[in-house]
KOLVO-248716 format. One record per residue (C-alpha): residue number from 0; residue in three letters; x, y, z. Coordinates in pm, whole numbers, plus 50000, padded with zeros to 5 digits. Layout:
<nodes>
<node gugu="NUM" milo="Ala" x="X" y="Y" z="Z"/>
...
</nodes>
This chain:
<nodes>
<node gugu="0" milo="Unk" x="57152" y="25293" z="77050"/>
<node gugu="1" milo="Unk" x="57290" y="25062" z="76754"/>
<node gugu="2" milo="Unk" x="57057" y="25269" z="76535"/>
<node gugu="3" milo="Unk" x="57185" y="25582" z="76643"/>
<node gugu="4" milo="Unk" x="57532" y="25503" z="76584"/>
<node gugu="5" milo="Unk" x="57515" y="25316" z="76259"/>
<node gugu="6" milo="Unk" x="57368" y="25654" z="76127"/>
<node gugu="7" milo="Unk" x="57643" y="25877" z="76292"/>
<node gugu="8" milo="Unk" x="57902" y="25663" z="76168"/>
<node gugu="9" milo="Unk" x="57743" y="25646" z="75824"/>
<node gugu="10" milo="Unk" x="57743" y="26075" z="75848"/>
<node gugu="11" milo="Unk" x="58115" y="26041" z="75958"/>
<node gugu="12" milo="Unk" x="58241" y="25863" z="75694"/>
<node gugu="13" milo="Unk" x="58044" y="26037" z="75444"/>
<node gugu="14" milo="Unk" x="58167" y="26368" z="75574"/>
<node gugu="15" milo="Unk" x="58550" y="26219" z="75574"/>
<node gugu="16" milo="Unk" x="58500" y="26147" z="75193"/>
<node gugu="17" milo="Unk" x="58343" y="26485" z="75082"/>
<node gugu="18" milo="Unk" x="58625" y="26683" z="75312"/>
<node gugu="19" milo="Unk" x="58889" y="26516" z="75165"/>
<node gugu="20" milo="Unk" x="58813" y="26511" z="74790"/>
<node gugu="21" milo="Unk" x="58740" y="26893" z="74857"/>
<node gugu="22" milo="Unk" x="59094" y="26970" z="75024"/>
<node gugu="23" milo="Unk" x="59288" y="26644" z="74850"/>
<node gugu="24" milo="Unk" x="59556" y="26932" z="74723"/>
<node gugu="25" milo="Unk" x="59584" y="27084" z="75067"/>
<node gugu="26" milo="Unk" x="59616" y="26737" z="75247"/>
<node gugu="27" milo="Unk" x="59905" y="26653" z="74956"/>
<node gugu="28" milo="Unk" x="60076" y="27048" z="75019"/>
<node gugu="29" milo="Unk" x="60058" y="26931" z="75403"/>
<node gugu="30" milo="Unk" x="60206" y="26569" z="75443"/>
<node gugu="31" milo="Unk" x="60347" y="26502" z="75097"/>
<node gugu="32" milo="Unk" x="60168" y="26412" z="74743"/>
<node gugu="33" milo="Unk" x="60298" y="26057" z="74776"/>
<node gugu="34" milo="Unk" x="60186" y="26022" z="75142"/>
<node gugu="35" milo="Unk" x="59828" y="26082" z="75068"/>
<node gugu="36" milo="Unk" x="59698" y="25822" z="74840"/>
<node gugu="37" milo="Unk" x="59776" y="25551" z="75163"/>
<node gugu="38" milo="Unk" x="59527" y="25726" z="75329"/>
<node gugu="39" milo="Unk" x="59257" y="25710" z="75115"/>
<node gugu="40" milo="Unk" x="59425" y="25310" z="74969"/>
<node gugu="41" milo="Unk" x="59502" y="25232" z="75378"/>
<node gugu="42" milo="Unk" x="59190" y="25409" z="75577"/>
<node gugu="43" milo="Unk" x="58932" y="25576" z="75409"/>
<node gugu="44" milo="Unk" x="58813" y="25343" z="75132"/>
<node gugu="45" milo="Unk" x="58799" y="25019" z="75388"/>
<node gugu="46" milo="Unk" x="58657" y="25240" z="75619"/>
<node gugu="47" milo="Unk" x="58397" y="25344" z="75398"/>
<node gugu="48" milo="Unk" x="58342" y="25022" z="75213"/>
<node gugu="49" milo="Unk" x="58310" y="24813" z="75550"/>
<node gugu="50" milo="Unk" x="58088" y="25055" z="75752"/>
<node gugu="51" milo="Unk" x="57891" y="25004" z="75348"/>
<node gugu="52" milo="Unk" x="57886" y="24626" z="75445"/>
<node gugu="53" milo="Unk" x="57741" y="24705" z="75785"/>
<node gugu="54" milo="Unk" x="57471" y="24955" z="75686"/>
<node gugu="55" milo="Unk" x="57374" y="24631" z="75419"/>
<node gugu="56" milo="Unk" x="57375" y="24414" z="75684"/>
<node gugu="57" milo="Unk" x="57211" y="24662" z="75955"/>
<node gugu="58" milo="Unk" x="56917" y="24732" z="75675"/>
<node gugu="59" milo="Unk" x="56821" y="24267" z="75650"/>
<node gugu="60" milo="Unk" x="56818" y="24301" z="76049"/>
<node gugu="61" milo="Unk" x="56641" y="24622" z="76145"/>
<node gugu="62" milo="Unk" x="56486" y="24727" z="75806"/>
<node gugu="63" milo="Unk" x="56627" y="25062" z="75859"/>
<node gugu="64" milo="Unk" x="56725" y="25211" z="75496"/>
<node gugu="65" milo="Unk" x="56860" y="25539" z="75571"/>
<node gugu="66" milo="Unk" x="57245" y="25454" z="75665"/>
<node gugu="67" milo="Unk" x="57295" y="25237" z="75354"/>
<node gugu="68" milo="Unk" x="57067" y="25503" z="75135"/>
<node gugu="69" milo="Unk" x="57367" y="25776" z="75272"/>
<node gugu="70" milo="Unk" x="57664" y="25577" z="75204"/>
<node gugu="71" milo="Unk" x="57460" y="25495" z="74810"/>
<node gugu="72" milo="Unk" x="57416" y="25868" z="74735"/>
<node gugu="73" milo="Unk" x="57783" y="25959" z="74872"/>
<node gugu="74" milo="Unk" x="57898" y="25707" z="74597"/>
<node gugu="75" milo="Unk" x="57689" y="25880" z="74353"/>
<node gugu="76" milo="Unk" x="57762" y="26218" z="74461"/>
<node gugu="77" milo="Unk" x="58137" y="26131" z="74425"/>
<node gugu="78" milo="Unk" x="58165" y="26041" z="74080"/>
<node gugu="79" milo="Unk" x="57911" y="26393" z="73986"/>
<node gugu="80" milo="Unk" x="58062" y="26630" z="74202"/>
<node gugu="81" milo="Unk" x="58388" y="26843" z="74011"/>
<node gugu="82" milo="Unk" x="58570" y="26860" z="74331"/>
<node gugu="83" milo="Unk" x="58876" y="26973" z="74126"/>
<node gugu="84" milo="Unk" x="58707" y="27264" z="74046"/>
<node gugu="85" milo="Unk" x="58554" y="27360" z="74364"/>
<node gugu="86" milo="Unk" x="58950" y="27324" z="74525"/>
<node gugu="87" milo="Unk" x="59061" y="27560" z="74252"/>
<node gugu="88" milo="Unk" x="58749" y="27816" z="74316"/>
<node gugu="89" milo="Unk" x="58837" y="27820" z="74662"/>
<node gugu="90" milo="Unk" x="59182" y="27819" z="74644"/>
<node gugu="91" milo="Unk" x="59174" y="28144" z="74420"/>
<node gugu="92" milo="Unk" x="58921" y="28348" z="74564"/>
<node gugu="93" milo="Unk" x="59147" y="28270" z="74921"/>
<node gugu="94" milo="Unk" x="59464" y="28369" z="74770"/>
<node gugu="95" milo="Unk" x="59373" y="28633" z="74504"/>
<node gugu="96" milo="Unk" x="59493" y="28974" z="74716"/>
<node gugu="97" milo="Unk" x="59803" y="28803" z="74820"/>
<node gugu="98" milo="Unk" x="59916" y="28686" z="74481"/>
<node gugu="99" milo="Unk" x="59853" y="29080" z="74364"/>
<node gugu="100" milo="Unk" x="60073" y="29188" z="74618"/>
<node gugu="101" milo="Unk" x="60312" y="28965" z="74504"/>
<node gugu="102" milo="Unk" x="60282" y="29015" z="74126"/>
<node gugu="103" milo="Unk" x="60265" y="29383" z="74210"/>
<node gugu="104" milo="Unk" x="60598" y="29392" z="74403"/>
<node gugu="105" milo="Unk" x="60759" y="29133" z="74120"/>
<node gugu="106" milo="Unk" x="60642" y="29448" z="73865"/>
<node gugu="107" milo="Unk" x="60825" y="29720" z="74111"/>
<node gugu="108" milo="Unk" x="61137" y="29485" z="74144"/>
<node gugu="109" milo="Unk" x="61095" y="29449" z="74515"/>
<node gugu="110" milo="Unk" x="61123" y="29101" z="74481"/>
<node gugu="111" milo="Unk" x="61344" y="28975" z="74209"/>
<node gugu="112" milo="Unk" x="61475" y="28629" z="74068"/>
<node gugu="113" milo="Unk" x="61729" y="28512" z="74288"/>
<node gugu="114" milo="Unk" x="62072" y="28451" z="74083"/>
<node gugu="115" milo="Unk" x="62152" y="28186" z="74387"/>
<node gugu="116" milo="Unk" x="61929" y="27937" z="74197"/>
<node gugu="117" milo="Unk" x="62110" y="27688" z="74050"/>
<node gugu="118" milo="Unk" x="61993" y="27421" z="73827"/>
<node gugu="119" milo="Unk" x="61947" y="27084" z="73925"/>
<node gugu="120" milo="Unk" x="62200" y="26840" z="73927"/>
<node gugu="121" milo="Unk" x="62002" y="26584" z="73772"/>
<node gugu="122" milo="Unk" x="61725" y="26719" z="73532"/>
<node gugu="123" milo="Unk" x="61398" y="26680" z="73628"/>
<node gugu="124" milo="Unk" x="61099" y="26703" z="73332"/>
<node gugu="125" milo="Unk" x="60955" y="27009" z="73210"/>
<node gugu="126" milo="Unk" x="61081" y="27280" z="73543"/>
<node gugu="127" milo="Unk" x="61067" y="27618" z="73519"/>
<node gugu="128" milo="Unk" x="61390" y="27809" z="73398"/>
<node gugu="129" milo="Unk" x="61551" y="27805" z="73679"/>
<node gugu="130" milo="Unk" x="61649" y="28190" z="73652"/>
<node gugu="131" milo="Unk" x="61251" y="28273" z="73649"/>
<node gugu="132" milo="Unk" x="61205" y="28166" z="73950"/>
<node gugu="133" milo="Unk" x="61136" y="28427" z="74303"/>
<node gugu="134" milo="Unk" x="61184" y="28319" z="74619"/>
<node gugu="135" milo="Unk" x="60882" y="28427" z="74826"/>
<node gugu="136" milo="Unk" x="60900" y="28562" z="75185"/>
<node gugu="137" milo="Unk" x="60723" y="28373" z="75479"/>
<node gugu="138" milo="Unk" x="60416" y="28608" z="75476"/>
<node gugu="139" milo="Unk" x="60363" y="28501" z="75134"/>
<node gugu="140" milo="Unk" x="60451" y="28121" z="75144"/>
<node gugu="141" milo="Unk" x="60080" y="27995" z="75112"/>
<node gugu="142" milo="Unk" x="60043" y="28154" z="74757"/>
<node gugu="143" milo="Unk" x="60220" y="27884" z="74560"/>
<node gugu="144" milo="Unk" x="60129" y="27552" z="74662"/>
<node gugu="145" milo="Unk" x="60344" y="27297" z="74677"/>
<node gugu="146" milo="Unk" x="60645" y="27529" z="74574"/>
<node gugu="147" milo="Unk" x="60854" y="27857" z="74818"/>
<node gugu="148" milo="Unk" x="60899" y="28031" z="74492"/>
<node gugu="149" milo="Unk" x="60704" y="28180" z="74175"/>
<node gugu="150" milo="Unk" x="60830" y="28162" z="73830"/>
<node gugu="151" milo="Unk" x="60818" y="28507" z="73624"/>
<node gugu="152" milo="Unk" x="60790" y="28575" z="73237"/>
<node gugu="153" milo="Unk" x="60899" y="28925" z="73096"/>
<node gugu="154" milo="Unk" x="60742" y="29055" z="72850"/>
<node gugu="155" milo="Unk" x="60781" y="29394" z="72693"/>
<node gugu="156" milo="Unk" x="60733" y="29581" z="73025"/>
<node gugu="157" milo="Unk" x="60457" y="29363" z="73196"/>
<node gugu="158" milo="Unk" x="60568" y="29063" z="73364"/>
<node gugu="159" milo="Unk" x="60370" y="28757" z="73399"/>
<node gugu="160" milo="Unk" x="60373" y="28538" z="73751"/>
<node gugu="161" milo="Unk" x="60295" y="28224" z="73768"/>
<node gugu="162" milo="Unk" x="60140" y="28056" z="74120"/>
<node gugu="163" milo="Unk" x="60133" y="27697" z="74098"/>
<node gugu="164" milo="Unk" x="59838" y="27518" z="74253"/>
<node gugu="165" milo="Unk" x="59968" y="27131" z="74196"/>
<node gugu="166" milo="Unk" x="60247" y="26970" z="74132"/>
<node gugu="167" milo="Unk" x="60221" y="26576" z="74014"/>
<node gugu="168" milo="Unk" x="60451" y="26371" z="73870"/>
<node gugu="169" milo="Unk" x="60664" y="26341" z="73545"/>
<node gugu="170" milo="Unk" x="60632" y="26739" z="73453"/>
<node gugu="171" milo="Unk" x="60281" y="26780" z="73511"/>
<node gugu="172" milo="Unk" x="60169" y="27085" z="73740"/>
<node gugu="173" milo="Unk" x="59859" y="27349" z="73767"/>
<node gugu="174" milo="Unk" x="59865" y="27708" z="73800"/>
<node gugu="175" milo="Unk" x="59736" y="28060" z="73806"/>
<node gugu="176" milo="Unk" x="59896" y="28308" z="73583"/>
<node gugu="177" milo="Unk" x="59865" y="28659" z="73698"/>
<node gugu="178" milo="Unk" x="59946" y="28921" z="73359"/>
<node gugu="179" milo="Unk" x="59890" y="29303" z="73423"/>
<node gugu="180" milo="Unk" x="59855" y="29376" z="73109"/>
<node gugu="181" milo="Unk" x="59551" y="29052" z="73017"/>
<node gugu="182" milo="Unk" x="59799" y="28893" z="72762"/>
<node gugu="183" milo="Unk" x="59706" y="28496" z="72757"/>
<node gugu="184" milo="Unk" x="60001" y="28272" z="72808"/>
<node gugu="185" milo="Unk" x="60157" y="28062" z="72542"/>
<node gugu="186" milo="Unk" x="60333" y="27729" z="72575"/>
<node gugu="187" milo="Unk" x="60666" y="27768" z="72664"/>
<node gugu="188" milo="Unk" x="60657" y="28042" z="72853"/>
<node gugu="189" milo="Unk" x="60840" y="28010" z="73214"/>
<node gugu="190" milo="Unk" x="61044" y="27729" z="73057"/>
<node gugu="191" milo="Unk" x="60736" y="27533" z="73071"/>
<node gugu="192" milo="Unk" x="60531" y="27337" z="72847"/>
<node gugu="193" milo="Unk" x="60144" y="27355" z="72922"/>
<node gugu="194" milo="Unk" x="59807" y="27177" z="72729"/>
<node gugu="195" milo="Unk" x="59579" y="27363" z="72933"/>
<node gugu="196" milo="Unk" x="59442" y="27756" z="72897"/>
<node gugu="197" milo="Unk" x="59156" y="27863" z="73069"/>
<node gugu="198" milo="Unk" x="59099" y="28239" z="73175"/>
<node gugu="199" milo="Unk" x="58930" y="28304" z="73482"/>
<node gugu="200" milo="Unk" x="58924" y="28688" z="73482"/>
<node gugu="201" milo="Unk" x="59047" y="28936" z="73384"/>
<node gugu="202" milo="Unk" x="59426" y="28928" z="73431"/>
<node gugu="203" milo="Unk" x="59411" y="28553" z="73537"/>
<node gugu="204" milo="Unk" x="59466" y="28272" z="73367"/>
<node gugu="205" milo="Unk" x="59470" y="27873" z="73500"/>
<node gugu="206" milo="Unk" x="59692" y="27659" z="73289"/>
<node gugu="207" milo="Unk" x="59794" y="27352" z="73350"/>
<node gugu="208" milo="Unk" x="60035" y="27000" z="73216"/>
</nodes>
């Protein structure tokens, strides 16, 4: 029995670790970007680094390897894994068609910049113009993470969206940029400053501060 559930609990926790490296964005979207790092500072890491202790401990006493050998290669697997990358994958492929729509109906003016936005009272580092910026309807709210609104970039007669995917501290942010016409973005456009450029396909770009 002790056997058995030092090697479920050593799954569990493994599991816990993987699943939330993999949705860490999501989980900060959900209950706040400054909520989430007590989880992992409060529960997850003593969690993971006592059950560790236990598996050491259960492997002098029993001789049984395998629950310490799991919680060793999740360590391992941590550190080599690009979980970044995997969230971003996912979270493009999910959202792809729905950002279309939404550049699409941007392009037709069905949805426009709404002249109610007003700047911020106290300045906050490197935000998008504030008259870029399109409120999105509900059916549409999961396409920009972090954010109920998209910032737009004319130019010439193709307008560039941008989707944010993250939003950290002190100005920095990610994004997908959506461009009908495969133009690459430049810093500085949306009011923004960016260090990042990568394109993904055609028509996309992920950029990033």
């Amino acid at each position: 029995m002790k056997r058995h559930l030092t090697l479920l609990l050593s799954l569990c926790s493994s599991l816990l670790v993987f699943l939330l490296s993999l949705f860490q964005w999501d989980l900060d979207n959900r209950i706040g970007k400054y909520v989430s790092p007590y989880i992992w500072l409060f529960f997850v890491i003593p969690f993971f680094l006592l059950l560790t202790l236990w598996t050491g401990m259960y492997l002098f006493s029993s001789g049984k390897w395998l629950p310490l050998a799991i919680q060793v290669i999740t360590v391992v697997l941590w550190f080599f894994i690009p979980f970044k990358q995997l969230n971003l994958d996912i979270n493009f492929k999910l959202h792809q068609q729905k950002r279309e729509e939404v550049a699409a109906k941007i392009q037709s003016g069905a949805l426009k910049p709404d002249e109610a936005n007003y700047p911020w009272l106290i300045p906050l580092p490197n935000e998008p113009d504030n008259s870029s910026l399109v409120d999105l309807p509900k059916e549409y709210a999961s396409v920009s993470r972090g954010r109920d609104d998209v910032a737009v970039e004319t130019k010439g007669k193709g307008t560039s969206v941008l989707f944010f995917t993250n939003l950290g501290i002190l100005g920095h942010f990610s994004g997908f940029v959506y461009d009908p016409k495969n133009r690459k973005p430049s810093s500085g456009d949306f009011g923004l400053k960016f260090d990042e450029i990568e394109k993904v396909q055609r028509n996309w770009y992920y950029i990033s501060y």
